[in-house]
C-alpha positions as CSV (number, residue, x, y, z in Angstrom):
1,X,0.0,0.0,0.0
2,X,1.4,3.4,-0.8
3,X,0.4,6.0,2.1
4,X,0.7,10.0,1.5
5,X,4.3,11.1,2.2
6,X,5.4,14.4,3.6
7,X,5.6,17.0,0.3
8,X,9.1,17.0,-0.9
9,X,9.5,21.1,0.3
10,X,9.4,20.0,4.1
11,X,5.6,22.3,3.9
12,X,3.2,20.5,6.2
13,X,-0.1,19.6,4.8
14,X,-3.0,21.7,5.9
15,X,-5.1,18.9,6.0
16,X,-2.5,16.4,7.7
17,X,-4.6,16.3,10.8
18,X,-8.0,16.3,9.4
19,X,-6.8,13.1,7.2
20,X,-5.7,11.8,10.1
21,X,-8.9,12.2,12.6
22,X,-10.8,10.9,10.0
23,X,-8.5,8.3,8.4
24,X,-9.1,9.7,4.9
25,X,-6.0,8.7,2.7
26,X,-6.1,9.5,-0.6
27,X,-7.7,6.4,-1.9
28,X,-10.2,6.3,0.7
29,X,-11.3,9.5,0.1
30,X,-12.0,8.0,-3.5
31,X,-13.5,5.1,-2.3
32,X,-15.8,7.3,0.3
33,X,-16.5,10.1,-2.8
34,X,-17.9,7.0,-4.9
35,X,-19.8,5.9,-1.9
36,X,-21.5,8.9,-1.6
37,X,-23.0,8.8,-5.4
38,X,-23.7,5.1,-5.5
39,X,-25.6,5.0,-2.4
40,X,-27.4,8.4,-3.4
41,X,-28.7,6.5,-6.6
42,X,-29.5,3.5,-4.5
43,X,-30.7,5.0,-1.5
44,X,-33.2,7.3,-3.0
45,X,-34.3,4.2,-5.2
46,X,-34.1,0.7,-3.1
47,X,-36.1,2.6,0.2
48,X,-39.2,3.2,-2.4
49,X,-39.1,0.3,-4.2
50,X,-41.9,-1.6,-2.8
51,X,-43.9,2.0,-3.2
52,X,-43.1,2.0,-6.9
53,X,-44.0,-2.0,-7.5
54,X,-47.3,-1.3,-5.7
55,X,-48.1,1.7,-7.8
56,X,-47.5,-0.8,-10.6
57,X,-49.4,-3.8,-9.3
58,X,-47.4,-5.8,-7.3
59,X,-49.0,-7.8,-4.3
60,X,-47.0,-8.0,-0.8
61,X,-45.6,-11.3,-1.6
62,X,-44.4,-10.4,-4.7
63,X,-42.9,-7.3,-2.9
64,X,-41.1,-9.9,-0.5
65,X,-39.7,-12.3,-3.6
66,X,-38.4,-8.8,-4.1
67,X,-36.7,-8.4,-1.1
68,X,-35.7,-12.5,-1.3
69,X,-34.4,-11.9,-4.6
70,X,-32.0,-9.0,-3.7
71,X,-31.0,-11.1,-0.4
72,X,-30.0,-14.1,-3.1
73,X,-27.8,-11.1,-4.8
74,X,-26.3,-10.0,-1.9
75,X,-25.3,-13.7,-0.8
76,X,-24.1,-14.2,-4.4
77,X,-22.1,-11.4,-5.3
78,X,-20.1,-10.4,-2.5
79,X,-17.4,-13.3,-2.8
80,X,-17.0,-13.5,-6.3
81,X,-16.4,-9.4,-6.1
82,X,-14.1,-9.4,-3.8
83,X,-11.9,-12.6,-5.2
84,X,-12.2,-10.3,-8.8
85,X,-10.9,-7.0,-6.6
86,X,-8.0,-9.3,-5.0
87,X,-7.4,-10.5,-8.9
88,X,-7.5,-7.3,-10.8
89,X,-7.5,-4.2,-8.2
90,X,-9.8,-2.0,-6.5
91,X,-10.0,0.7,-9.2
92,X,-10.9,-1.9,-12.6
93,X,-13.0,-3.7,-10.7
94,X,-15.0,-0.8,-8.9
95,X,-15.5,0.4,-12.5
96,X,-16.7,-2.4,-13.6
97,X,-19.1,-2.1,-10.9
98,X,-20.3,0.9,-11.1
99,X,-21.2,0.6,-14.8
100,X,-23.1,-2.4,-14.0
101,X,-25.2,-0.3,-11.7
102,X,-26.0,2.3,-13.3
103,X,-27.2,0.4,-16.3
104,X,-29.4,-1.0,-13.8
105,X,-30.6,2.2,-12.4
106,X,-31.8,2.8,-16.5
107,X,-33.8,-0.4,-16.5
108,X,-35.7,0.5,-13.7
109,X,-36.3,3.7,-15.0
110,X,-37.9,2.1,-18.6
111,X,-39.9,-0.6,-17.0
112,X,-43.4,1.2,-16.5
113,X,-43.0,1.4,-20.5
114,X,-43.7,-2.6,-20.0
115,X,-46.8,-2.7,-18.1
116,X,-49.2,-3.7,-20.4
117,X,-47.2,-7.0,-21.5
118,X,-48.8,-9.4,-19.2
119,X,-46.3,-12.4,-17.8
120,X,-48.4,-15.1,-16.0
121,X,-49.7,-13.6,-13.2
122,X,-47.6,-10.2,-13.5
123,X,-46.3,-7.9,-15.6
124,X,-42.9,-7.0,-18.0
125,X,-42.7,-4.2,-15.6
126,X,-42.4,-6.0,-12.2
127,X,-39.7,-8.6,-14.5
128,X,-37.9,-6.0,-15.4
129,X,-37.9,-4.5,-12.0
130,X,-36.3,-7.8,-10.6
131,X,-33.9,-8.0,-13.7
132,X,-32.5,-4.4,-13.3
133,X,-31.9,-5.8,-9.6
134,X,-29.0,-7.6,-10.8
135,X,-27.3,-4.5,-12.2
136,X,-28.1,-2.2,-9.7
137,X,-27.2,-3.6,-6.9
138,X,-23.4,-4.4,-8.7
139,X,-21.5,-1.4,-7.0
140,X,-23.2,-2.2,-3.3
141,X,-22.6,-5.9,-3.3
142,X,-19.8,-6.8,-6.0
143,X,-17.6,-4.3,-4.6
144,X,-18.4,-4.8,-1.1
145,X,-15.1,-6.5,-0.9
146,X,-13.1,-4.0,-2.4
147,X,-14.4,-1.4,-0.3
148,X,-13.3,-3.3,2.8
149,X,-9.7,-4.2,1.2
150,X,-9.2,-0.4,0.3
151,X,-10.0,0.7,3.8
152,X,-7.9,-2.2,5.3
153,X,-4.7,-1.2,2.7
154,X,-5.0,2.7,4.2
155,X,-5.1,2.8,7.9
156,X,-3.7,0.9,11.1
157,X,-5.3,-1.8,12.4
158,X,-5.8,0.3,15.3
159,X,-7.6,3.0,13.3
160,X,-9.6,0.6,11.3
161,X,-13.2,2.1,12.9
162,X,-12.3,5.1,12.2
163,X,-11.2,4.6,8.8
164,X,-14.7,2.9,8.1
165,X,-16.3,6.0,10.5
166,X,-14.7,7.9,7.2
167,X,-16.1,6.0,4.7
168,X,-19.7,5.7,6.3
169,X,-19.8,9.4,7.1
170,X,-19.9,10.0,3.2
171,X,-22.2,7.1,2.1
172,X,-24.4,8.0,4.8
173,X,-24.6,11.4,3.9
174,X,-25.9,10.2,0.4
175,X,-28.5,8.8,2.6
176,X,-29.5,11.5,4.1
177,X,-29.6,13.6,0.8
178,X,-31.3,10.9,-0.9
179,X,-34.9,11.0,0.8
180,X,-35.0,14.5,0.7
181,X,-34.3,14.5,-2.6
182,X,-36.9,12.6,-3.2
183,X,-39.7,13.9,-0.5
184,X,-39.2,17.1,-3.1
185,X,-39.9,15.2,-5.8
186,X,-42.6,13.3,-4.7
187,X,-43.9,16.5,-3.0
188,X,-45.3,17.9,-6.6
189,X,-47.4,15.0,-7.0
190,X,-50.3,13.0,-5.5
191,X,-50.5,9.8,-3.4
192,X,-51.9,7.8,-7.1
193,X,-50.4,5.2,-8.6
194,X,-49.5,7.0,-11.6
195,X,-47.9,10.3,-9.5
196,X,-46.3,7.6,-7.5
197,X,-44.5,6.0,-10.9
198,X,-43.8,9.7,-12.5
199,X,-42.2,10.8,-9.2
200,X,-40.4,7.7,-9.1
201,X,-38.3,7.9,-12.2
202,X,-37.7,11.3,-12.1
203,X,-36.0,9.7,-9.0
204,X,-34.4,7.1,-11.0
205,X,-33.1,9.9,-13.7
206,X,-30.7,11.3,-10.6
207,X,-29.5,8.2,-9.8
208,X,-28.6,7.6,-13.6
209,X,-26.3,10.7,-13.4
210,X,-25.0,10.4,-9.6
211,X,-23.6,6.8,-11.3
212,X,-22.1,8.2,-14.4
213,X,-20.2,10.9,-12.0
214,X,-19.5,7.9,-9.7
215,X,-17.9,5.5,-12.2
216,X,-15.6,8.1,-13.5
217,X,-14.3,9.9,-10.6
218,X,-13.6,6.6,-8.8
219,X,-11.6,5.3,-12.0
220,X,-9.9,8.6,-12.7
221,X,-8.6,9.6,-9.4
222,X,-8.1,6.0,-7.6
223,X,-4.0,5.1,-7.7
224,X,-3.8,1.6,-9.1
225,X,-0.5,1.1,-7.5
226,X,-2.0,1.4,-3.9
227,X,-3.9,-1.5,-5.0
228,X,-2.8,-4.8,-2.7
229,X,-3.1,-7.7,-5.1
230,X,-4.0,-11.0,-4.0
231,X,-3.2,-14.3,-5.4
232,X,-5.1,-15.5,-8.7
233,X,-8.8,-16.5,-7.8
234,X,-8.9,-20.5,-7.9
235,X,-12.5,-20.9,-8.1
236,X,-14.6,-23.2,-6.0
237,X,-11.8,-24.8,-4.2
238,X,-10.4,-21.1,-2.9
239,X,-13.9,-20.4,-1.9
240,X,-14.1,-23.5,0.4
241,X,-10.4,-22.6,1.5
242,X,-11.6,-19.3,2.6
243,X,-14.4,-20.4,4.3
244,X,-12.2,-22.7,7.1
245,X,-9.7,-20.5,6.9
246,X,-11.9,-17.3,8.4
247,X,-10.7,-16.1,11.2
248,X,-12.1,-18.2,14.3
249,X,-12.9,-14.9,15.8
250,X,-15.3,-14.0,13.6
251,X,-17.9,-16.8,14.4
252,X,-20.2,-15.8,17.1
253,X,-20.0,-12.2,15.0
254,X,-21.2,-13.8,12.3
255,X,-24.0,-16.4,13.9
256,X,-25.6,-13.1,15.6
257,X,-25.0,-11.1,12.7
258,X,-27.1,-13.6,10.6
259,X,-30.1,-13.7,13.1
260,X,-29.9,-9.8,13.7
261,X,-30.2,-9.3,9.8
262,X,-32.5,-12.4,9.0
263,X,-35.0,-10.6,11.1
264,X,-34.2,-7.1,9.4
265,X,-34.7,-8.5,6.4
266,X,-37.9,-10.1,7.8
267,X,-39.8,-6.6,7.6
268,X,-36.8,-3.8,5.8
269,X,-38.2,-3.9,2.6
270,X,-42.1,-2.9,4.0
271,X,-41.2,0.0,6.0
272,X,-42.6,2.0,3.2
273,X,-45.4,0.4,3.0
274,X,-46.2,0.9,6.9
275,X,-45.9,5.0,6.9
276,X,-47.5,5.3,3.5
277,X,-50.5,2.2,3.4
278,X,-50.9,1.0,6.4
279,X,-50.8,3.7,8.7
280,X,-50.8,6.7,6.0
281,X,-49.4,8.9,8.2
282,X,-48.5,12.4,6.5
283,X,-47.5,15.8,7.8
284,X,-49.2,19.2,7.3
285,X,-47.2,22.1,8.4
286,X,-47.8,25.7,8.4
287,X,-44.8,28.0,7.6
288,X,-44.4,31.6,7.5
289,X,-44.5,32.6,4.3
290,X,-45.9,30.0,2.4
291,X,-48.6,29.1,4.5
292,X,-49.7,25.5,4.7
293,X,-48.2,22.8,3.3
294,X,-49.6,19.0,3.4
295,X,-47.2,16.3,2.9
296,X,-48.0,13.2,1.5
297,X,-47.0,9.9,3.2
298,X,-44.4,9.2,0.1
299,X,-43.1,12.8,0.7
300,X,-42.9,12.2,4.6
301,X,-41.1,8.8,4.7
302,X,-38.6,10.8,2.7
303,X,-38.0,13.3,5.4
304,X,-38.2,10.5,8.4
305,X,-35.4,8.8,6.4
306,X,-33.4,12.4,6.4
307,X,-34.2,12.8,10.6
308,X,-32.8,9.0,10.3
309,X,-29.5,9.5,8.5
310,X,-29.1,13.2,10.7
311,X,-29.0,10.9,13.6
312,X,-27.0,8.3,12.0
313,X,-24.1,11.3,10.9
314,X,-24.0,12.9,14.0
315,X,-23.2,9.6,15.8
316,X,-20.7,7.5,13.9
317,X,-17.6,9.3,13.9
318,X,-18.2,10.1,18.0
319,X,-18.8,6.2,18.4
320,X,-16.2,5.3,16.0
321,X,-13.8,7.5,18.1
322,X,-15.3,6.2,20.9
323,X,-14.8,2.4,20.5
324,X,-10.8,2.8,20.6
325,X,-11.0,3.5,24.2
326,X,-14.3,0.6,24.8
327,X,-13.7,-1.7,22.2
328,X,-15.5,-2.8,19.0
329,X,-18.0,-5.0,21.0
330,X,-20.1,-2.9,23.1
331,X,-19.9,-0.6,20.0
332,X,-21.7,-3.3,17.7
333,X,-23.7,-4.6,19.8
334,X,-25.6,-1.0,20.7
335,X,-26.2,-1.6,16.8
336,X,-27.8,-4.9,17.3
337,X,-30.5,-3.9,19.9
338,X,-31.2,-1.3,17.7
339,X,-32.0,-3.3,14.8
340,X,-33.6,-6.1,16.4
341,X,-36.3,-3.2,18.1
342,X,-37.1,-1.1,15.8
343,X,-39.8,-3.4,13.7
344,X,-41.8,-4.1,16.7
345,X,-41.8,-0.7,17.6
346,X,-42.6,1.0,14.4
347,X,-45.7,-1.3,13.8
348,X,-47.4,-0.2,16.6
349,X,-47.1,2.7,16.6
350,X,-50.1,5.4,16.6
351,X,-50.6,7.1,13.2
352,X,-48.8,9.9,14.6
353,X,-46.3,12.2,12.7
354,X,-44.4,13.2,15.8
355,X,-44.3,9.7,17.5
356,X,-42.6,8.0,13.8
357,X,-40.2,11.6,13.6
358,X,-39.1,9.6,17.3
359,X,-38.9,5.9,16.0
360,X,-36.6,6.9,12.9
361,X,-34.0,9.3,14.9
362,X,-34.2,6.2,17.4
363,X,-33.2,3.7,14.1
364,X,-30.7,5.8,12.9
365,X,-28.4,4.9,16.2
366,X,-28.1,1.4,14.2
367,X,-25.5,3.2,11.7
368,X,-23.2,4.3,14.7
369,X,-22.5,0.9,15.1
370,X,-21.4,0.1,11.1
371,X,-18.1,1.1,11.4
372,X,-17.1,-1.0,14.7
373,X,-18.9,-3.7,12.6
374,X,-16.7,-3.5,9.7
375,X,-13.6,-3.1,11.2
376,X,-14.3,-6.2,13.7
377,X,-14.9,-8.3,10.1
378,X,-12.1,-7.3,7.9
379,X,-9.4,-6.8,11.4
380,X,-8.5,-9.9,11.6
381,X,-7.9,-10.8,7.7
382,X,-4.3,-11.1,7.0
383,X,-3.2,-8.6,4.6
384,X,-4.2,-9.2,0.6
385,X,-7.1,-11.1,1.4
386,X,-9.3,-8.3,3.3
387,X,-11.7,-9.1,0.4
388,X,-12.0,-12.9,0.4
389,X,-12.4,-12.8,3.7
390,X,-14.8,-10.4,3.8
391,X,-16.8,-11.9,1.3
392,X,-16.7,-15.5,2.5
393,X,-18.5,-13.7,5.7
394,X,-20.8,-11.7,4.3
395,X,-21.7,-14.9,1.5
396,X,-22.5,-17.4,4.4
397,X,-24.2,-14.6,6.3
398,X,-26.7,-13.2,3.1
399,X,-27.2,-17.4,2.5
400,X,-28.9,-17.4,5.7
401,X,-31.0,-14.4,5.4
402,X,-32.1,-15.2,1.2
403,X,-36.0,-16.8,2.1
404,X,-36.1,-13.6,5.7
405,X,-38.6,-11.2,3.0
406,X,-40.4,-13.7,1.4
407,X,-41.2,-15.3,4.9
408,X,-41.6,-11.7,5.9
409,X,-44.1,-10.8,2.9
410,X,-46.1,-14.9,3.5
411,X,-46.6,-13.6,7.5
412,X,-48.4,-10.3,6.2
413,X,-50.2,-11.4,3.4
414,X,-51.0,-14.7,4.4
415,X,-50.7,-18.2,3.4
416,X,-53.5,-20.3,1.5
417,X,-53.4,-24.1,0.2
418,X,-51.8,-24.0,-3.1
419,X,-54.8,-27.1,-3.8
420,X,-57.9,-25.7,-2.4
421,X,-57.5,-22.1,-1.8
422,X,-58.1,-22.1,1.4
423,X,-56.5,-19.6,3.6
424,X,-54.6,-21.4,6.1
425,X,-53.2,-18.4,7.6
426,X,-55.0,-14.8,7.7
427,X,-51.5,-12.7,7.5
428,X,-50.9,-10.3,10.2
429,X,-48.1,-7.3,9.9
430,X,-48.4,-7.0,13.4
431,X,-47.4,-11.1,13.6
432,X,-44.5,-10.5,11.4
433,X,-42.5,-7.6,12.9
434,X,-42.9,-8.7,15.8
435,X,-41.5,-12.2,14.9
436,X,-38.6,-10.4,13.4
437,X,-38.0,-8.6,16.6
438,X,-37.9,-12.0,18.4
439,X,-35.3,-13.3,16.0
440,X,-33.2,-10.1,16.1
441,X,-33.1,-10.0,20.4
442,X,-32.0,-13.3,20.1
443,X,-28.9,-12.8,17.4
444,X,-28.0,-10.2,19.5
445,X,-28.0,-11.9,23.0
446,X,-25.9,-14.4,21.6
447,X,-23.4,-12.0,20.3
448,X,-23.0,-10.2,24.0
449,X,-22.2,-13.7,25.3
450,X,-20.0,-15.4,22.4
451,X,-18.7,-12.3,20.7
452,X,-14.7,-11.6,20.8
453,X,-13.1,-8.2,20.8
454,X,-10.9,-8.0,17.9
455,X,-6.8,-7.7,19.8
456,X,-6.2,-4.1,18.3
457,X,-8.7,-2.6,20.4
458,X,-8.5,-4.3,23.2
């Protein structure tokens, strides 16, 4: 890895120290620049997505294969993409990546143009939906190993929270731009299915651009020769290689981390559809000068993701900071309980503006927890394999969680004999968050009892 060195002239750099509070090397201030336009594009998107498939037909099930589908993805692609960054570098692969997405973005954005071509029992439209899936989410989940290798190449091991702190800070600050982008946009428009699609890819046309910017900066400004090559990529027998050689710290990390995100991914993908359809909970203000203004429930899940990420921002880098005098564990397990609370709180909760303005500042303390998270994965990977290993973890951990939405969307919606039609079980929201909940206390109990502090911080 090639760090910054002093300028030749003896001058200091005016922004030594800042680099160094926040970790931010040259190449992951790339990385965290790319972040930032990637997760805009997704973030804006991936949060409405059950919004827009409803406005073009979908059922709730169909909205959890959705969420099922994109959990097979993110088991799938991160091992693969990190084995290619190992192979090739950071910089061609993160391309490579981020044109993927993009393109995705664009499919998206074309598919209402298919919803009058009937497929069995659905549309082109919702096809195409799950088909742009598997470019979009490229950059997120093909290059989740690079990120973690680039971050891992540029700082200490004792710094490693703080490095991610760095990297999270920008990415979530995309997600706190994101829904207020698109509260604005959806503000225009009505709660209809047709104002929901329009709004939609107007969304979708930002997120086309944010990823042209994305693939280009991070190819044009990343240093190839900071890259930290592995070996070449053997195939199925390096994968099984990986897998017993992760580090034997990592397991009770990972076993809660799979039941803490098997019951996220329980309910995640349907928090939209709580604040807009099932509780339909807007916001009408009066400001001023321009007098009254009604929000609709599309336009206020926008801003209660903004309160979210606000919270989120303000708290990682403290936290981050934070955990080199605690330790990673207590860091990522405040995380945990976060997670694993939230659904059962937010589905019972009154239809009441104020009281979900509480609940999503309360969710966004999960995010102050990321970097601890990250660095307690990739810490104890010996150097030039920071991506295999993390994608061997986050592969066994997104196998797990593949069937969490589906079973998530079946527990709503309900379950009827596939031979007589009869409903066997009614479908309760109410059942299913707070099944997920269950799970998610679980996962994290276990990780306060097993969980191992990685040495670097202790």
């Amino acid at each position: 890895m090639v760090l910054e060195q002093e300028p030749a002239d003896g001058r200091a750099d005016p922004l030594d120290a800042f680099r160094q509070f926040f970790a931010l090397e040259r190449d992951v201030l790339v990385l965290s620049l790319a972040m930032f336009a990637f997760s805009l594009g997704f973030q804006m998107t991936s949060r409405y997505m059950a919004e827009y498939m409803s406005a073009l037909g979908a059922s709730v099930f169909v909205i959890g294969l959705f969420g099922t589908f994109g959990n097979v993805i993110s088991a799938v692609y991160p091992y693969p993409g990190g084995a290619i960054s190992d192979l090739i570098g950071s910089r061609y692969a993160l391309t490579a990546f981020g044109f993927c997405s993009t393109l995705g973005f664009a499919v998206w954005l074309v598919a209402p143009a298919l919803a009058d071509v009937a497929v069995g029992p659905t549309s082109l439209a919702i096809v195409a939906i799950f088909l742009g899936l598997l470019l979009a989410q490229a950059w997120k989940s093909f290059g989740l190993g690079a990120t973690f290798a680039i971050v891992k190449q540029a700082v200490s091991p004792s710094q490693l929270a703080a490095g991610f702190a760095s990297t999270e800070t920008f990415r979530r600050s995309a997600f706190l731009v994101g829904p207020l982008v698109a509260a604005t946009l959806f503000f225009p428009f009505g709660s209809s299915d047709d104002s929901v699609v329009t709004a939609f890819q107007l969304l979708l046309l930002v997120a086309v651009g944010f990823g042209v910017v994305g693939t280009v900066v991070q190819h044009v400004r990343y240093r190839p020769d900071a890259d930290d090559i592995g070996t070449e990529f053997e195939g199925a027998t390096q994968l099984l290689a990986d897998l017993r050689a992760m580090p034997a710290e990592l397991r009770p990390l990972l076993i809660g981390d799979t039941l803490v995100r098997f019951a996220n991914g329980m309910v995640y993908v349907f928090f939209v559809i709580v604040v807009t359809r099932f509780l339909e909970v807007g916001l009408a203000v009066s400001l001023p000068i321009v007098g009254a203004i009604a929000l609709s429930p599309q336009s206020y899940f926008g801003l209660l993701l903004g309160l979210e990420m606000v919270v989120a921002l303000l708290t990682m880098i403290p936290v981050a900071k934070a955990a080199e005098r605690v330790g990673l564990k207590p860091v990522v397990a405040l995380g945990f309980v976060v997670y694993a609370v939230f659904p059962i709180l937010l589905i019972n909760a009154p239809a009441d503006p104020a009281v979900l303005a509480v609940l999503f500042a309360f969710s966004g303390l999960r995010f102050a927890g990321l970097p601890a998270h990250k660095a307690l994965i990739v810490g104890p990977a010996e150097q030039g394999a920071g991506g295999r290993v993390t994608g061997a973890y986050y592969l066994l951990r997104n196998v797990v969680v593949i069937p969490s939405a589906a079973l998530g969307g079946l527990l709503w919606d309900g379950v009827s004999n596939p031979l007589t039609g009869t409903q066997v079980f009614a479908g309760d929201p109410v059942v299913a968050f707070s099944i997920a909940t269950g799970i998610g206390l679980v996962g994290t109990a276990y990780f306060l009892l097993f969980g191992e502090e990685f040495e670097a911080y202790r």
